[in-house]
VOFI-166173 format. One record per residue (C-alpha): x negated, y negated, z negated; residue in three letters. Coordinates in pm, whole numbers, plus 50000, padded with zeros to 5 digits. Each point is the difference from the previous one (the first is absolute). Layout:
<nodes>
c1/c2/c3/res
X/Y/Z/ALA;
...
</nodes>
This chain:
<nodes>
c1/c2/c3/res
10675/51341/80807/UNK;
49880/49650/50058/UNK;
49631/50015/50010/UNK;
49751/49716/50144/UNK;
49608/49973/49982/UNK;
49827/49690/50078/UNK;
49580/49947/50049/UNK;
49732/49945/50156/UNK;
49673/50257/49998/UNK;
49642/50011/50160/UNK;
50199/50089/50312/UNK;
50131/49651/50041/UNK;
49846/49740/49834/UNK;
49616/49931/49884/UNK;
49880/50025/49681/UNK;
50016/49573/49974/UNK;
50357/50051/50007/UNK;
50020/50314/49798/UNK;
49773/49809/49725/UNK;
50259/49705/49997/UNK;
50298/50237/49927/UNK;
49850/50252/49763/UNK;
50216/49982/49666/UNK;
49801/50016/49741/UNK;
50057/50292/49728/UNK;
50100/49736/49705/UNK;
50237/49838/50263/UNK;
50170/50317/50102/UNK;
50318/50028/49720/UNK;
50038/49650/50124/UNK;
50029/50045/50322/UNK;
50239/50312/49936/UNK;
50180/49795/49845/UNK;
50042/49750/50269/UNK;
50082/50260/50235/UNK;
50317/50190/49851/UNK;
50142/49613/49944/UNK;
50025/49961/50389/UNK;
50353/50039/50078/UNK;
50127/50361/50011/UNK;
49640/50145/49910/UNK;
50049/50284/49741/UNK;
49650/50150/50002/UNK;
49672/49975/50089/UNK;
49642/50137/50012/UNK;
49687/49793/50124/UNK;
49678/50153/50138/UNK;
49703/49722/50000/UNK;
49669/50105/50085/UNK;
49685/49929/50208/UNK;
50156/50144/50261/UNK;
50405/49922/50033/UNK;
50202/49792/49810/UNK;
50350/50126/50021/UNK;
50357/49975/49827/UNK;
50228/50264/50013/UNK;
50371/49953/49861/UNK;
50395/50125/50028/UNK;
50255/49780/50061/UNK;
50295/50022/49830/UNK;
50252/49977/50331/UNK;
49835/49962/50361/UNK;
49872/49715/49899/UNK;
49874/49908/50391/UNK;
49800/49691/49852/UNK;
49780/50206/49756/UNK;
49699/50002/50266/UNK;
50016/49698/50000/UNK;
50044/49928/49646/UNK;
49704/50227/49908/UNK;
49774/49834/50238/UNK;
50104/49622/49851/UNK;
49925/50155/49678/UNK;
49657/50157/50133/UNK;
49903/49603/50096/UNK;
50165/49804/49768/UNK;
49874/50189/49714/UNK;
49642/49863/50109/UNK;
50118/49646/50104/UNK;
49949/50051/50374/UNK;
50297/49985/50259/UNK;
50198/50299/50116/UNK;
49902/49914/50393/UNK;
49608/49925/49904/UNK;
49986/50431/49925/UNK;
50315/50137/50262/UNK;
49789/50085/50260/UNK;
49751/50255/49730/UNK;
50345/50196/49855/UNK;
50181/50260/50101/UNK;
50297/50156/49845/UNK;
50206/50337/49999/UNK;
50336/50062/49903/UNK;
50180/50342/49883/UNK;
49821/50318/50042/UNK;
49742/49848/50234/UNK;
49938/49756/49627/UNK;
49943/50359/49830/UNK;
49825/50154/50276/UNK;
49702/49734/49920/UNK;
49964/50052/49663/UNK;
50008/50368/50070/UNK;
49690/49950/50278/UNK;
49863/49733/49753/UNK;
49999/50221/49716/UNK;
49857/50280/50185/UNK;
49701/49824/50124/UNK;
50128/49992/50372/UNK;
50034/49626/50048/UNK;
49680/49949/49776/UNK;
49685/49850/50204/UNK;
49807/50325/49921/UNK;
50250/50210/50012/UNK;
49972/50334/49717/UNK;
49883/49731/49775/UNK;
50109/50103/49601/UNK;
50001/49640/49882/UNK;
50334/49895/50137/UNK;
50201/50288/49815/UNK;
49879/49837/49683/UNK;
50125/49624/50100/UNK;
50340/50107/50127/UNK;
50025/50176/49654/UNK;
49842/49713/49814/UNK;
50302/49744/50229/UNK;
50254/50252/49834/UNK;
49851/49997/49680/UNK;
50055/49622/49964/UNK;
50313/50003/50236/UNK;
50148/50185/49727/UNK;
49837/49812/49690/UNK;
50165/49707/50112/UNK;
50342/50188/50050/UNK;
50005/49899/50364/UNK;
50030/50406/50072/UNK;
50361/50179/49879/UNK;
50159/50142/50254/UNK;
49952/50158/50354/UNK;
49673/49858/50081/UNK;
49848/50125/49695/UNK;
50095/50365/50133/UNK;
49862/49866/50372/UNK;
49648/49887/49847/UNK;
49989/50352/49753/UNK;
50064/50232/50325/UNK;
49708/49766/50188/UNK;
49754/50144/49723/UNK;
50127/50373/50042/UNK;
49949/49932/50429/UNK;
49686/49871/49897/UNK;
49918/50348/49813/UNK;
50122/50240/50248/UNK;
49834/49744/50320/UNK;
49646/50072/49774/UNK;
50029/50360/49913/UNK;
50160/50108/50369/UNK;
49764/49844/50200/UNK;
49602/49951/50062/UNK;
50064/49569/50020/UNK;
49739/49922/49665/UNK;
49776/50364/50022/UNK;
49706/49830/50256/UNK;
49790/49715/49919/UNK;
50052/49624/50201/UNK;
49742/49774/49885/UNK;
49639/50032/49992/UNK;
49940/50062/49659/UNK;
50260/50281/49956/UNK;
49849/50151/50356/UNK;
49684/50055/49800/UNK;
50151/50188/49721/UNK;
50190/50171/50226/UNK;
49650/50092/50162/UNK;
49874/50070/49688/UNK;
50189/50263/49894/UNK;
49975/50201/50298/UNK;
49644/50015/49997/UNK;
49943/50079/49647/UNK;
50374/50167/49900/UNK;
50004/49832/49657/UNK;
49874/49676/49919/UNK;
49971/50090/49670/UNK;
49668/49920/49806/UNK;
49865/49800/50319/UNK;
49724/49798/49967/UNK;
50054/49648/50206/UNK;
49749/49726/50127/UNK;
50143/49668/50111/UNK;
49727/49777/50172/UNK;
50106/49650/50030/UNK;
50323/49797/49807/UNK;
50228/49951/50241/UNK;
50356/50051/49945/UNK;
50074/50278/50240/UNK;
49714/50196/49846/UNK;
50196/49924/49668/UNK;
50318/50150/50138/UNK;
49859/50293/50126/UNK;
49796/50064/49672/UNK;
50345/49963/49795/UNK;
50163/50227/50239/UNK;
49769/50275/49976/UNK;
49940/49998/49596/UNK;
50403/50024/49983/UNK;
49959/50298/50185/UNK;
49731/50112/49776/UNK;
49707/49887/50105/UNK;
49751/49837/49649/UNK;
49694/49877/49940/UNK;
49962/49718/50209/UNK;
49713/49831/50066/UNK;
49991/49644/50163/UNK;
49715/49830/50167/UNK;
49977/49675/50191/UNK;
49685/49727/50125/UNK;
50191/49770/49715/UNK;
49947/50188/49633/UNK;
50287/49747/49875/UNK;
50256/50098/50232/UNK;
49884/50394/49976/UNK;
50076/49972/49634/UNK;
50328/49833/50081/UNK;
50115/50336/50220/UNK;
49883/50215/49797/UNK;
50183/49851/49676/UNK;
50341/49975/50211/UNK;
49897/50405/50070/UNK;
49905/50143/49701/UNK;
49708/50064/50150/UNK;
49573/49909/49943/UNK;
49820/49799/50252/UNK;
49663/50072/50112/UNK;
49722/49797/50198/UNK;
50046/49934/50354/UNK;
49617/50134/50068/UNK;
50051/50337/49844/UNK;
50339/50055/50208/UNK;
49859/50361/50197/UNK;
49901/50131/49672/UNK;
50326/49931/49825/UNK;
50187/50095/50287/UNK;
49832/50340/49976/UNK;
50208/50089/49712/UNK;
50325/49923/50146/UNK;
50244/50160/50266/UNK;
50169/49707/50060/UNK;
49834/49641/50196/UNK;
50228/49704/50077/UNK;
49782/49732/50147/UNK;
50112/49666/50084/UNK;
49759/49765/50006/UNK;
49890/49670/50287/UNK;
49667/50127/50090/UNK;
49885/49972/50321/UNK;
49874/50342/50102/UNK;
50002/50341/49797/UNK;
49997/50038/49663/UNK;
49985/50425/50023/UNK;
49829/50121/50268/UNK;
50007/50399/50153/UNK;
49617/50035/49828/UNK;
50165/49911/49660/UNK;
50341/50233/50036/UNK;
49705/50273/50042/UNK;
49843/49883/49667/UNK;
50331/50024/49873/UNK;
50105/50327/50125/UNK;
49670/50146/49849/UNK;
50039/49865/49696/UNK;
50312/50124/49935/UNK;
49940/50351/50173/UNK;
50207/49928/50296/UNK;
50322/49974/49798/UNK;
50302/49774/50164/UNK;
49982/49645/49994/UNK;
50286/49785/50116/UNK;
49892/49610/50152/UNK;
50277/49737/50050/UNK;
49802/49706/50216/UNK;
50272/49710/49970/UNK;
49791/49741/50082/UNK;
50002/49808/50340/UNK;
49727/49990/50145/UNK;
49948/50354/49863/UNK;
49754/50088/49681/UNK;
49956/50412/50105/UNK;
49830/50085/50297/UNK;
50227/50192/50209/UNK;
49695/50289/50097/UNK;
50052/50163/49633/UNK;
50347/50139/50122/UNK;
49799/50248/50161/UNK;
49838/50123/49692/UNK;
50183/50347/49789/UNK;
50155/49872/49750/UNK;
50071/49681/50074/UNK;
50304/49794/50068/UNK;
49978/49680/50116/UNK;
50346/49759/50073/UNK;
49934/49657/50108/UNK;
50321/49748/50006/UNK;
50147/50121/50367/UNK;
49982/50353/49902/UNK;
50203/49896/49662/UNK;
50238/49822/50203/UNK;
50101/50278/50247/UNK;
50096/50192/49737/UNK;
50232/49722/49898/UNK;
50095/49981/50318/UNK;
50121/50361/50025/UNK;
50154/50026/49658/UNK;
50187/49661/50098/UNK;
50165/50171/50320/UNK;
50027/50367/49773/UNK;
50206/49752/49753/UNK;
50201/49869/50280/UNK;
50115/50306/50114/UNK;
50107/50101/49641/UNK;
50170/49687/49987/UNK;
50217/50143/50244/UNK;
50171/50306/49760/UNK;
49983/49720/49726/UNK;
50227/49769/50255/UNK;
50244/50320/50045/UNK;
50003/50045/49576/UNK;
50102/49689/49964/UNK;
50288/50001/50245/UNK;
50110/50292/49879/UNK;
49983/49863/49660/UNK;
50183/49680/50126/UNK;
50317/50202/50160/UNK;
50044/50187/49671/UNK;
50039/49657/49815/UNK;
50176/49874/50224/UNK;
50280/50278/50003/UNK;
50029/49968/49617/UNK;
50024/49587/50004/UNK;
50235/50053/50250/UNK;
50224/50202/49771/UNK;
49901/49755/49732/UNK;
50195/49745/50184/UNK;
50336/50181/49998/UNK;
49965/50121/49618/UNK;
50207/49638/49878/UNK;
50286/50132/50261/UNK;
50037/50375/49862/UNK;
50016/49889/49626/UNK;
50253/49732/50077/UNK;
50248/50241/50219/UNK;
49939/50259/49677/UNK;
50067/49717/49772/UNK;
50282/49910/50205/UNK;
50121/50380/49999/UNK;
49999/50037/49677/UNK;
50139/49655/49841/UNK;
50328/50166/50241/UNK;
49980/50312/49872/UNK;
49989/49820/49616/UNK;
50300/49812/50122/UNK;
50182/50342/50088/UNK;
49932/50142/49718/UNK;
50155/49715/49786/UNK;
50305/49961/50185/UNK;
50010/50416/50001/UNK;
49985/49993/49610/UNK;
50245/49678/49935/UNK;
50278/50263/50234/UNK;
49939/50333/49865/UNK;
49985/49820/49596/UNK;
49780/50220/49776/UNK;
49752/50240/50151/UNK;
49788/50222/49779/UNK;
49592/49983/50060/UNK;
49987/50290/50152/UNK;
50262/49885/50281/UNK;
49819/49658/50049/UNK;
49634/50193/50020/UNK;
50157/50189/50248/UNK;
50152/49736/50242/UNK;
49673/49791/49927/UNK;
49806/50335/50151/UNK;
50249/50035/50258/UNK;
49968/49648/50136/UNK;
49666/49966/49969/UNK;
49954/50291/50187/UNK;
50256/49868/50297/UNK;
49776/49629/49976/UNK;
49679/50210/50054/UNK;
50116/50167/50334/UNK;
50186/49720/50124/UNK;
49635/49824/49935/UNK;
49789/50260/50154/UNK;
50010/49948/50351/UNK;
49974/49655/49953/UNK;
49712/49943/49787/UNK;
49825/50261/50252/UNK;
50088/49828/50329/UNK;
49893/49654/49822/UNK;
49688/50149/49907/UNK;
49958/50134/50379/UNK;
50100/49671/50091/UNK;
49744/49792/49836/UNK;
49717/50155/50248/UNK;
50207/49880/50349/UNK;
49857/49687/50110/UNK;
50346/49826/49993/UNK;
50073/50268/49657/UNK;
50092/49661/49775/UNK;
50187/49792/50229/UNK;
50229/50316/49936/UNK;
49962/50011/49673/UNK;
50121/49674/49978/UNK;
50290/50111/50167/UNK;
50103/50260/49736/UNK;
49913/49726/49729/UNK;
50347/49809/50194/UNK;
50203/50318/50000/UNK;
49964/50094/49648/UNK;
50054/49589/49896/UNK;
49653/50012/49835/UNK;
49775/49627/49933/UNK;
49771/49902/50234/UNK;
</nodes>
């Protein structure tokens, strides 16, 4: 197991730098290339995205220059200097290499962490890792078992169930205050884009018939294009809103656009049934006073982002079981690469068993002349059968062996006994 992960992420360098060492999808079987034709490089995988731009490879020996190597590459590839990007990298070796693309994977080193994008671009890195044929060995079974610690980090814990931006804290809102969102009539006053967000958000989650209205008619009938939606005029917002349960308003006025007098219009004219207002503009559009009204919910941009807030720090602590998944998911890998490493040993000391026993055999026949088949089947058995115990204990302390943290340098030692190639 010879393992080594080189990068650089939000965590350590800005998004200038980031921008500069992107690698562009068309460039990537390129630059796959380039990597398994460093010196003792057999693999490789690379992640680039808007967030981390990482290589992760296996060495065929321990190959104590491949951090090196892979960071050269990571600058050269782009025309800069290794030393001009050193201080922004940071590398892992060995299981602390597969560790990271375990968290990675999982969404635990992400900037919001739970995120579901991230799952899709370590599978996309693979996808073209192994289009290229830069995957065909061990870290092709590394990156698979990251997708199934991915799976089990998801399903086992709470890290993606609460909402952490603004726009998914309204859903979230949403839903508890009217169950489904289902058939949901929406009103979006003003275009701007977190209005836009928000409106998308809530018509995924079943929310329709939107209806868009802004002081510019142009830019209204921009919105409501991009939602599917109708716009109406800015003048008859209170009697459009009327018909909906749902009122995003983002706009720059000065003062009030809904005042309490008009959420009591409102509320008669739709017989006091629920209505849901998301204020998102600063300096507020809703007058505060009509939280006081039945019926009425009113969430201004503070009250959005405490909920954030709390579902951030809920996330965190499910974070926590995902951490403990993921080592636990790392020592099982572990164990088998381990064993992995001692598999080349066991077949040669069998192969070397048996090309003795072969020898025996011959030299038993040229002595004893003519022996029928069913006298040679049953020396063969007999033989076989005295190889396979003599094997045994062996192959199982080898095995054993292999999960000591000084297991090979004995392993190496039996490789001397038995006269086997380096």
């Amino acid at each position: 197991m010879n393992f080594c992960l080189v990068g650089l992420s939000y965590k350590t360098a800005p998004v200038e730098v980031r921008e500069r060492l992107a690698i562009p999808e068309e460039r990537l079987p390129e630059a796959l290339h380039s990597v398994v034709s460093l010196p003792g490089i057999a693999e490789a995988v690379i992640l680039s995205t808007c967030n981390r731009v990482e290589v992760f490879a296996r060495a065929e020996f321990n190959e104590a220059n491949a951090p090196l190597a892979l960071g050269d590459f990571m600058a050269s590839f782009h025309g800069l200097d290794y030393h001009d990007i050193v201080q922004y990298l940071y590398h892992y070796r060995q299981r602390e290499a597969i560790r990271h693309i375990f968290r990675v994977a999982s969404s635990l080193d992400s900037m919001v962490i739970g995120e579901a994008q991230i799952l899709g671009q370590v599978k996309d890195a693979y996808a073209r890792a192994r289009a290229a044929g830069t995957l065909a060995g061990v870290l092709d079974e590394v990156m698979t078992r990251s997708f199934a610690v991915a799976k089990r980090v998801r399903t086992e814990t709470g890290i993606a169930s609460s909402a952490v931006s603004i726009s998914y804290a309204a859903v979230e809102l949403a839903r508890k205050i009217f169950g489904t969102l289902e058939g949901k009539h929406i009103l979006v006053i003003g275009a701007g884009k977190m209005s836009e967000l928000a409106a998308k958000h809530l018509i995924n989650s079943g929310a329709s018939n939107i209806l868009v209205t802004n002081r510019t008619p142009e830019r209204a009938e921009e919105m409501a294009v991009m939602l599917h939606g109708r716009a109406v005029p800015f003048e008859k917002l209170l009697e459009y809103a009327a018909k909906c349960d749902i009122v995003i308003s983002s706009t720059g006025a000065p003062g009030f656009i809904i005042r309490k007098p008009d959420a009591q219009r409102l509320l008669s004219e739709r017989r006091n049934r629920p209505m849901f207002f998301i204020d998102i503009a600063v300096p507020r559009d809703i007058d505060p006073a009509i939280n006081s009204l039945d019926n009425i919910f009113l969430y201004d941009i503070d009250d959005l982002q405490k909920v954030v807030d709390a579902n951030l720090k809920e996330r965190l602590r499910e974070a926590q079981r995902g951490e403990e998944i993921a080592e636990q998911e790392l020592e099982k890998l572990v164990r088998r690469l381990k064993t992995l490493d001692v598999v080349p040993t066991i077949v040669e000391l069998q192969g070397h068993l048996e090309q003795i026993r072969m020898q025996e055999m011959a030299r038993l026949q040229s002595q004893f002349g003519h022996l029928t088949e069913q006298q040679r089947a049953a020396i063969d058995m007999l033989t076989k059968g005295m190889v396979n115990k003599i094997l045994h204990a062996p192959v199982s302390h080898l095995k054993h062996l292999a999960q000591e943290p000084d297991g090979l340098k004995v392993v190496e030692t039996v490789r001397k006994i038995f006269n086997l190639k380096e």
